[in-house]
Rosetta silent file (secondary structure, phi, psi, omega in degrees, C-alpha in Angstrom):
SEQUENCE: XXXXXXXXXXXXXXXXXXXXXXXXXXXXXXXXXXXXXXXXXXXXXXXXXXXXXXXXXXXXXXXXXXXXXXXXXXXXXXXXXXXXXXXXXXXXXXXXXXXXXXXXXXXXXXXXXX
SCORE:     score description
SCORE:     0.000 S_00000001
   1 L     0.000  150.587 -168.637    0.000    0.000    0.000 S_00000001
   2 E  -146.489  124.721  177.158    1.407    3.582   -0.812 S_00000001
   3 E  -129.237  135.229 -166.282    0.305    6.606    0.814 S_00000001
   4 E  -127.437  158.122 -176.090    1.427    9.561   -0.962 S_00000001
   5 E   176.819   90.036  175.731    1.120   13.724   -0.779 S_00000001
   6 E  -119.432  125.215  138.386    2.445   15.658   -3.383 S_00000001
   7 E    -8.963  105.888  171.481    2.808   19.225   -4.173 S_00000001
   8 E  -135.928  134.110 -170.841    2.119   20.621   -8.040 S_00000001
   9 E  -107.958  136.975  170.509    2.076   24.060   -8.527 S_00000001
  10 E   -77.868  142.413  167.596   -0.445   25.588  -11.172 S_00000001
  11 L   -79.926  168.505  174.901    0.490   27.393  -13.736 S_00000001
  12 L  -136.406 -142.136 -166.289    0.265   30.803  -13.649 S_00000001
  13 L    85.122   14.253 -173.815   -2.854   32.922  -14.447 S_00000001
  14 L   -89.385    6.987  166.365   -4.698   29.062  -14.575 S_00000001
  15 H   -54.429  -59.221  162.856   -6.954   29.780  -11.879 S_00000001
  16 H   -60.189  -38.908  154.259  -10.126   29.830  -13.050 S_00000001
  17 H   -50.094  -54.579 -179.859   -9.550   26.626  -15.488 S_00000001
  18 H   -72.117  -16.078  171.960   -8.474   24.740  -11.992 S_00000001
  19 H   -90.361   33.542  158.014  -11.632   25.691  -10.473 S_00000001
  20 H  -118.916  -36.899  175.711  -13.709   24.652  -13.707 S_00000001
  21 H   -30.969  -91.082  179.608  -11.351   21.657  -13.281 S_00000001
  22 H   -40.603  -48.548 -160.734  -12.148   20.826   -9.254 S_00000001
  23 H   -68.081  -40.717  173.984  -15.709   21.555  -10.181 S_00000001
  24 H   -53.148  -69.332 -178.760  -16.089   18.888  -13.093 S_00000001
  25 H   -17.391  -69.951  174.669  -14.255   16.275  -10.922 S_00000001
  26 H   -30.458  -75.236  172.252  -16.847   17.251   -8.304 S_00000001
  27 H   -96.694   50.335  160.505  -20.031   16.889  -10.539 S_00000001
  28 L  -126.549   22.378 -161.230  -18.965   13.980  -12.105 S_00000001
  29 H  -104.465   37.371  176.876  -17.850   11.993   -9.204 S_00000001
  30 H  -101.819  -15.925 -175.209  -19.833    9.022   -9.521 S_00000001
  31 H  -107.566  -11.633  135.753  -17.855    8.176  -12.705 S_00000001
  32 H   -18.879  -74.686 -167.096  -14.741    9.289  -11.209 S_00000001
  33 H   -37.681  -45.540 -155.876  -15.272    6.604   -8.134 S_00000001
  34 H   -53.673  -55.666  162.811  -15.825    4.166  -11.316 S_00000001
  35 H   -45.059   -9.659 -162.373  -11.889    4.772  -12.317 S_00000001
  36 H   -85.175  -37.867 -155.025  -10.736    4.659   -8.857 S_00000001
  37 H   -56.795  -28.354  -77.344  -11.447    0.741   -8.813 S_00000001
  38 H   178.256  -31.002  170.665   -8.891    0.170  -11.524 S_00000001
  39 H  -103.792   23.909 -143.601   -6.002    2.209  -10.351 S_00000001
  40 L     2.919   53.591 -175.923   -6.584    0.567   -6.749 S_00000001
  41 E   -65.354  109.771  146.148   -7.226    3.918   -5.861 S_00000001
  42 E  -108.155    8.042 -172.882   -8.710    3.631   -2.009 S_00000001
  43 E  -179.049  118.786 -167.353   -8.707    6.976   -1.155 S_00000001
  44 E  -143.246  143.302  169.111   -7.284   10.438   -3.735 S_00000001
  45 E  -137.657  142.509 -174.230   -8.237   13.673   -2.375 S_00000001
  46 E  -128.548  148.611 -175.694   -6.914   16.719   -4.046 S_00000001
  47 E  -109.192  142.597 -166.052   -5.826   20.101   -1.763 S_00000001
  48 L  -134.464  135.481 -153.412   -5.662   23.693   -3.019 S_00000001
  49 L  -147.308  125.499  173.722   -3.300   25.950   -1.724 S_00000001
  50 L  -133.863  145.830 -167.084   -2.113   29.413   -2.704 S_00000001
  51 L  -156.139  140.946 -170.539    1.016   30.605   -0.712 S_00000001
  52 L    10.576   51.589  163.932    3.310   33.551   -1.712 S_00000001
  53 L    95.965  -20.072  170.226    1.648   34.383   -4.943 S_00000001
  54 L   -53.291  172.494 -171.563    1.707   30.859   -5.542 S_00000001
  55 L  -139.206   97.233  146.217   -0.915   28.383   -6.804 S_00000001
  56 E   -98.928   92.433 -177.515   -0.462   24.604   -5.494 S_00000001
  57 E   -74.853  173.984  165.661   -3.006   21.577   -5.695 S_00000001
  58 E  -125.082  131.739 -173.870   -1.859   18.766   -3.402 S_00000001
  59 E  -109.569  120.681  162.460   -2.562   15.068   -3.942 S_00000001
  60 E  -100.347  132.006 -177.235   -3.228   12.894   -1.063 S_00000001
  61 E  -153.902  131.082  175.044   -3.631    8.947   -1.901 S_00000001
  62 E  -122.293  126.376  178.926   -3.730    5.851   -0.329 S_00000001
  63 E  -147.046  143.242  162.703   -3.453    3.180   -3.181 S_00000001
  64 L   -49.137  178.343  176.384   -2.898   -0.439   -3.483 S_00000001
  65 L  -115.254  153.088  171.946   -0.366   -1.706   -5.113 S_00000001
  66 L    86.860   59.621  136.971   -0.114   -2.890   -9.420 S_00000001
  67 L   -49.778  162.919 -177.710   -3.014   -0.498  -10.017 S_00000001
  68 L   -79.731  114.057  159.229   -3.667    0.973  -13.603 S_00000001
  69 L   -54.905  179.489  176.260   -2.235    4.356  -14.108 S_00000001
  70 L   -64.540  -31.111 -172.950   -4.501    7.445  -15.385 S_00000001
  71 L   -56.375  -34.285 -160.582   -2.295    7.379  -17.902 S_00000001
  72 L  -117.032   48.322  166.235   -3.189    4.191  -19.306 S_00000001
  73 L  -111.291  118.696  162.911   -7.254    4.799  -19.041 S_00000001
  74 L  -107.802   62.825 -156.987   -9.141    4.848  -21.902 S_00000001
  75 L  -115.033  104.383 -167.134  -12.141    5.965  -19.583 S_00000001
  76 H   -39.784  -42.599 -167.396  -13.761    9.692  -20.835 S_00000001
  77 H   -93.043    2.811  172.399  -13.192   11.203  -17.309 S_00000001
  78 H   -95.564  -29.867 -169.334   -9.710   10.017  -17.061 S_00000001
  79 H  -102.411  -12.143  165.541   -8.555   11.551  -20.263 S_00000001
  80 H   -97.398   -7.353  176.749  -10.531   14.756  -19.750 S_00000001
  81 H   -61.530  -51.565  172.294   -9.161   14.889  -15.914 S_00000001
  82 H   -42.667  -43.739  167.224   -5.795   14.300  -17.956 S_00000001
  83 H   -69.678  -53.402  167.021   -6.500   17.350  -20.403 S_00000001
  84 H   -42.892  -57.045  173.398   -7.084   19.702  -17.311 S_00000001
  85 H   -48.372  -35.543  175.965   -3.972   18.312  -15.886 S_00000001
  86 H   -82.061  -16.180 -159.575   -1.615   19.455  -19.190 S_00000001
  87 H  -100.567  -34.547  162.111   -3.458   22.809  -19.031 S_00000001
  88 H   -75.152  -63.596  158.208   -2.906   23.331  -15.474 S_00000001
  89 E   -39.193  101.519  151.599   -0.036   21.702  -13.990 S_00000001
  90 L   -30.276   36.966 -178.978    3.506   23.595  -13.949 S_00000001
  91 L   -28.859   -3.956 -168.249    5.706   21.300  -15.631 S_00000001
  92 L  -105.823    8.821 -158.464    8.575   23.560  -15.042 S_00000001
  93 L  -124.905  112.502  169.974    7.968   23.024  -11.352 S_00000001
  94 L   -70.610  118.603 -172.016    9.330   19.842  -10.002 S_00000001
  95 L   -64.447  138.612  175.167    6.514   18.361   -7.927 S_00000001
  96 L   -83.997  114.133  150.215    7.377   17.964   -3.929 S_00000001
  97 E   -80.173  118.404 -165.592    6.730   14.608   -2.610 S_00000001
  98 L   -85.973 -163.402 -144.560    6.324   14.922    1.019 S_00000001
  99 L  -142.056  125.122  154.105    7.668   12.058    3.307 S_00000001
 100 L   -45.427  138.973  145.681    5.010    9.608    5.322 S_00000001
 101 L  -106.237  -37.776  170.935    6.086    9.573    9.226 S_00000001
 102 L  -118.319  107.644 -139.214    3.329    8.200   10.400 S_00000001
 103 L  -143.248   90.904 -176.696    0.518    6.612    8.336 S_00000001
 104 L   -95.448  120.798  176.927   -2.492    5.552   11.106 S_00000001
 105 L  -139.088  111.649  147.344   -5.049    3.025    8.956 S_00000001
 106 L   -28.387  147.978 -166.592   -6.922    0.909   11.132 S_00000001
 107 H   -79.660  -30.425 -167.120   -5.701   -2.897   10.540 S_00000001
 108 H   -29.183  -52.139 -161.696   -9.470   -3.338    9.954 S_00000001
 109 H   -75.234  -45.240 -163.927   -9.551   -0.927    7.053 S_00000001
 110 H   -57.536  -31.178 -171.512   -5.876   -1.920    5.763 S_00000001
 111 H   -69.108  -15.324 -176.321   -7.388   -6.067    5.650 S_00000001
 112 H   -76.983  -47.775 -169.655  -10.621   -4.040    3.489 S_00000001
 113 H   -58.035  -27.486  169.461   -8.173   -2.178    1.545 S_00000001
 114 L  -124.273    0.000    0.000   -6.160   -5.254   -0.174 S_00000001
């Protein structure tokens, strides 16, 4: 299992595209869920952040392991979440992966979870 929390900064003047972004996600997230099964996705949340003039979402994920990337979806809300993502997303910005210290999952949940 891999729990993850990483740092992408938008590019900018892309503000209003990530909030048409977050919102689609939002009302579309019954076919979202449908994709999560497939990446063993148990849990992707994404955090918005703006800090010294900055723009940052943050991805929080707890995922199984040999899941499907996004990449490799041919699922319509994966490839337009994927178009938002080239339109948004700083490539020139090396994303921060923060560092687990502590990662409290019930064993209950972790025995649901594989």
């Amino acid at each position: 299992m891999n729990t993850e929390l990483t740092r992408f900064r938008v590019k900018p003047g892309m503000s209003k595209m990530v909030d048409e972004w977050l919102a689609f996600l939002n009302e579309h997230l019954e076919d979202v869920l449908v994709t999560l099964e497939g990446e063993k996705m148990y849990v992707e949340t994404i955090f918005r952040e703006t800090h010294g003039g900055e723009e940052y979402l943050y991805w929080f994920s707890v995922q199984g392991e040999g899941g499907q990337a996004v990449e490799e979806s041919d699922h319509w809300i994966d490839k337009k979440h994927l178009e938002y993502w080239d339109a948004c997303i700083d490539r020139n910005f090396h994303p921060v992966d923060l560092k687990p210290e502590v990662v409290m999952i019930p064993e209950k949940i972790r025995k649901a979870m594989n």
